[in-house]
Phi, psi and omega in degrees: 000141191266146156303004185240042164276335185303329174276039196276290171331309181271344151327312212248322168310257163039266167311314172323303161329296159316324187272333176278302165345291119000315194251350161274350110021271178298310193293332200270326174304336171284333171274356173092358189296164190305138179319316184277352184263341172291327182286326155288313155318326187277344193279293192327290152003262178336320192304299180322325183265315166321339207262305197303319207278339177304304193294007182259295185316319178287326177284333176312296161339280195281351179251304192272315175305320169348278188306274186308283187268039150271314199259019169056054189219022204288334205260352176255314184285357210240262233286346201272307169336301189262007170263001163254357164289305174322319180260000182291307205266034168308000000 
């Protein structure tokens, strides 16, 4: 079981979103549209996934790293934690 399952549903909304976005993306780059409005469009994008992976990350945060250093299993869930805060935040 994951720490974000409370959140699954609105996640999967999210990303649903996105995934339209994205495919809205393709389409204006395939019609040729103006440049700054795809670069806005892909910013939007960037954002959307930002928003997502954080509430994962925070859920990640309060539940499983928690959880391992209550159960003294803290310093491989802390490195492990922060190496993906490194590539997250890239």
């Amino acid at each position: 079981m994951s720490s974000y399952s409370s959140e699954k549903e609105q996640l999967i909304n999210r990303l649903k979103r996105i995934e339209g976005q994205v495919r809205g993306i393709q389409r204006m780059v395939d019609e040729e549209k103006y440049c700054v409005d795809v670069l806005t469009q892909i910013a939007a994008v960037k954002g959307a996934l930002t928003k997502v992976g954080m509430t994962i990350l925070e859920k990640h945060t309060h539940g499983c790293v928690q959880n391992a250093v209550a159960n003294e299993d803290g310093d491989e869930v802390i490195n492990e934690l922060m190496e993906v805060i490194f590539k997250f935040t890239k």
